[in-house]
N, C-alpha and C positions, 0 to 999 in steps of 0.2 A: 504493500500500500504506500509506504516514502516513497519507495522508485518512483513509481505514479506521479505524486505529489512532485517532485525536485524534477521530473523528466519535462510537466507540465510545464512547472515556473523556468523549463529553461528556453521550452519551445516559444516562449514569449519574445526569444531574440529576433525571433523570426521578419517581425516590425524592423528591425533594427537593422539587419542584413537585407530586407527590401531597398529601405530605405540608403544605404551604401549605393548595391547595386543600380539604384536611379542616380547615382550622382552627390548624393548626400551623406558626406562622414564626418558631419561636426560630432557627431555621438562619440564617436571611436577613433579618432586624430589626435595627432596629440597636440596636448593643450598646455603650455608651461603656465606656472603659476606661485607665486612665493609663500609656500604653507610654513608661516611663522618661524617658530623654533628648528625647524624638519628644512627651512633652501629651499631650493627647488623642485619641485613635483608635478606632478600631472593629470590635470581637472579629470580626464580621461581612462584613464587607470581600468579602472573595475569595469565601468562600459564595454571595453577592449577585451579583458578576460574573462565576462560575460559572451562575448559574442564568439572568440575561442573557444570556450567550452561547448557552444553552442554549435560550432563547424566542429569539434568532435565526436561529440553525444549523439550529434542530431545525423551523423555522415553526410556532409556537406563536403561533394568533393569540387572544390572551386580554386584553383590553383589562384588565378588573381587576386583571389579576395584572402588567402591566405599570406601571400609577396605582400600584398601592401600593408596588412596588418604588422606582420615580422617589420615592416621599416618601421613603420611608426613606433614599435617596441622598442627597436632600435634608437630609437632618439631619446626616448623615457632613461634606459639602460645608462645611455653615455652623459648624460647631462643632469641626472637626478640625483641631488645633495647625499640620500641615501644609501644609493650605490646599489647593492640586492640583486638578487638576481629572475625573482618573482616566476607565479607558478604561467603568468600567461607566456613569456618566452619558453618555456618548455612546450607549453601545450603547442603553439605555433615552430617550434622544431620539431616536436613529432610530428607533425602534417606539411612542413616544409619541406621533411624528408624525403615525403614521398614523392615529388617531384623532383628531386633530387636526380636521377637515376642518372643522368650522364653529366652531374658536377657543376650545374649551371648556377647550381646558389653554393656551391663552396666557401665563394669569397663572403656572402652573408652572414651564414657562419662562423665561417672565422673573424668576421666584425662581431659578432656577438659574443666569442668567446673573449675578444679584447676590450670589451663594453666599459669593464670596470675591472677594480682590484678583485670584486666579489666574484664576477663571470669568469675572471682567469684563474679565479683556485675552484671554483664549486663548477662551473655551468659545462653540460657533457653535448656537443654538437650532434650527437649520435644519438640522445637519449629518445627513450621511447616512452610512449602511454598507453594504458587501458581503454579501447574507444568505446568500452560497453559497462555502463553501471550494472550489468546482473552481478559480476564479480563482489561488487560495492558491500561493505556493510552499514549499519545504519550509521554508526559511528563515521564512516567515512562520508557519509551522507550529509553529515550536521555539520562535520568543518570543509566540504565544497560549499553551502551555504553561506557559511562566514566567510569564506575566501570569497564570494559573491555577494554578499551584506545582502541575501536574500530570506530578513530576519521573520519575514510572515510564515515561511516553512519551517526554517529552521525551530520556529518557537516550537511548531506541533511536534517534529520530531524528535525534539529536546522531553518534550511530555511523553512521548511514546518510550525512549530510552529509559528516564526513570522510570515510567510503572514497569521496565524490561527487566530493571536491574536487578537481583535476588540481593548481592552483597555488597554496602557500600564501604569500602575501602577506603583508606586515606587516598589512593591514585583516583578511585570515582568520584569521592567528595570534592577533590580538587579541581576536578574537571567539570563538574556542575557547578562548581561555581565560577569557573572560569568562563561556560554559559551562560550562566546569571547576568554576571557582569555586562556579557558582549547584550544581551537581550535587555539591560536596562530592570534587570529580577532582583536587585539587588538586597531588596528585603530580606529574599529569601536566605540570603546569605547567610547571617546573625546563626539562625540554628545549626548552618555547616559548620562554621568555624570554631563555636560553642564544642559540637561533638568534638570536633578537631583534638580541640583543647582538650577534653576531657580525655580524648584518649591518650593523650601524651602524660598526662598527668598519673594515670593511672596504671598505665604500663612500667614496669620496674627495669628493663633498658630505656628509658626516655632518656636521652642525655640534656644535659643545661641547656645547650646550645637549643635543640630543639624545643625544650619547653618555652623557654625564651621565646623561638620564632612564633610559635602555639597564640602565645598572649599577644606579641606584635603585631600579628595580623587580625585578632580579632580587634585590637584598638583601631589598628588602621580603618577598619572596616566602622567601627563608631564614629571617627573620624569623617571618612568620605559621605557616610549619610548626617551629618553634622550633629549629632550625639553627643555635645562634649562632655558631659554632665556622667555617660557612663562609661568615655574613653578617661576621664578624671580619675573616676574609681578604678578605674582597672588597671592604670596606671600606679596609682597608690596603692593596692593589694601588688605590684609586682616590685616594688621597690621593699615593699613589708616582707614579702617572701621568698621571692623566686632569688636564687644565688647568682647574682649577675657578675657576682666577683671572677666566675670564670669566664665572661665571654666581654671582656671589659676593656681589651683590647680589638677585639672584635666591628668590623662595618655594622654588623646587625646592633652593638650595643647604642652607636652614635645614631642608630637608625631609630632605638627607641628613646636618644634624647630627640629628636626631631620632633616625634610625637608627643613630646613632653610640651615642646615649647608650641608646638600647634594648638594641644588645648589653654595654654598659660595667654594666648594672644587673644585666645578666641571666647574665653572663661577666667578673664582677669582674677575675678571677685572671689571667688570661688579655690581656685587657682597658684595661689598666695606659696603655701607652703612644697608645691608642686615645683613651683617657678625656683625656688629657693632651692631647691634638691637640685634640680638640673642645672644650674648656672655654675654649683660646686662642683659635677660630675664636671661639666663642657671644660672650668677650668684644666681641670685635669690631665684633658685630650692636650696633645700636643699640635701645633698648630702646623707641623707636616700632615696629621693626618686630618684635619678640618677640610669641609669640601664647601661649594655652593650653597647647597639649600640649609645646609646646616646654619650654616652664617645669617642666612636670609631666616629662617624660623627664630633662628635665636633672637635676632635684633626685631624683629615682629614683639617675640613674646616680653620682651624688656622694654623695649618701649611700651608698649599694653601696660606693662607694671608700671609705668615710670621709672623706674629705676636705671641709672648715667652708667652700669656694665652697659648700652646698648650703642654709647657714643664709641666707647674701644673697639666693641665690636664690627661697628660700619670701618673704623678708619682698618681694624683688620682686614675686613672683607676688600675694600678696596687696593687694598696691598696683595693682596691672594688675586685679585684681578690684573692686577700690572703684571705682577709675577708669571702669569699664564698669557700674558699679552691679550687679554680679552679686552680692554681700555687705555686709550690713550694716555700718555706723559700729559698732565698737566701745565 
């Protein structure tokens, strides 16, 4: 019944590959574009490996319509901040292949294999695909969905897998909620991470390290849905117990001052004694290992207090920005 469903929402390309063939590829062209933080990218992206997959699945043998797609990938490959090697160049190399027979897109090819640093260690000119979803399982079903942000199927199938599931595993818990999250289910989350938690807790190989991460993630998650009131408390029951003394040098430790100083910005009032705990840890860190956001949380949550640790820390931060040449000499 998914095949059905995911065959359906692909044959919808169909519009889309009409629409080429008359002359019209604003869909599927590529589109440069400045996606903030990420350079440069391409408005066109998914459109493109929507319609790939669709000259797969659907057996769409169209030589042109595959040539021009593979260029257009080609420009995305060479010119995008990201670099990657993404799954619609593959998909358009297995089907480029096949007109391949007497060498006429070699050199294509071999531009794709020089696209980037990514395409010259990872991308296989030769590689091939499965042109038939019977193989599929449903699991592979729900992340060609996501590689296609075709989140109205994906939702159903994502329901169909859990009531599928007999055992949920720390690997299936993690993966439903990695679900969650792409599908905006976020709610649902709270109760994953909770079991999470309890099972690390409970289990007599848990090590620190892990229990640690247990608790971090569920703050995180208090956090993102803006809860500070219970990432506070959960905060302060990990300081009251969990033994952080061994993961203290640790990224995951500084990862749960971040968290610290997220709800201290965000839950001044409240906050007080939270703020105070972590501005003694951060002293601690050495300021080789201070990164970005650390800096930026910290001076967030100190400033929120009021408290003048927030003026050291900007004139820090900005010397950790010269340092890495991210800002100009003054």
């Amino acid at each position: 019944m998914w095949m059905e469903q995911l065959k359906s929402k692909i044959k919808e390309q169909q519009a889309v590959y009409q629409a080429l063939k008359e002359g019209d590829d604003s869909a599927v062209c590529y589109k440069e574009f400045q996606n903030g933080k990420w350079g440069t990218d391409d408005e066109n992206y998914t459109n493109r490996l929507r319609l790939a997959y669709y000259l797969l699945y659907c057996h769409i043998e169209d030589e042109e319509t595959v040539v021009y797609l593979f260029g257009e990938e080609l420009k995305d490959r060479e010119r995008n901040s990201f670099q990657g090697i993404g799954s619609t160049l593959q998909v358009l190399t297995h089907l480029i292949r096949k007109y391949n027979t007497d060498g006429k897109y070699t050199d294509l090819l071999k531009r794709g294999k020089n696209a980037n640093f990514d395409c010259a260690c990872g991308y296989d000119p030769d590689g091939e695909m499965e042109e038939d979803l019977a193989g599929s399982s449903l699991l592979d079903g729900i992340y060609l969905c996501m590689e296609m942000k075709y989140k109205d199927v994906m939702e159903r199938l994502v329901d169909q897998w859990i009531k599928d599931t007999a055992e949920w595993s720390a690997s299936n818990r993690r993966t439903r909620i990695d679900f969650n999250t792409f599908l905006g289910r976020d709610e649902e989350n709270e109760r994953l991470y909770q079991e999470q938690l309890a099972e690390l807790l409970s289990a007599e190989n848990s090590s620190a390290r892990e229990i640690f991460s247990g608790y971090k993630n569920l703050i995180r998650h208090h956090l993102h849905m803006g809860d500070y009131e219970k990432a506070r408390r959960l905060c302060k029951k990990v300081i009251e117990t969990a033994d952080y003394g061994q993961i203290r040098t640790l990224r995951l430790f500084r990862d749960f001052l971040e968290a610290c100083f997220e709800v201290a910005a965000n839950d001044a009032e409240a906050a007080a004694g939270l703020w105070d705990w972590a501005r003694a840890e951060l002293q601690k860190v050495p300021q080789s290992s201070r990164y970005g956001n650390l800096y930026i949380k910290g001076i967030a949550a100190a400033n929120a207090m009021g408290d003048p640790y927030g003026k050291l820390l900007e004139q820090e931060y900005k010397d950790f920005l010269k340092e890495f040449q991210l800002v100009p000499d003054e």
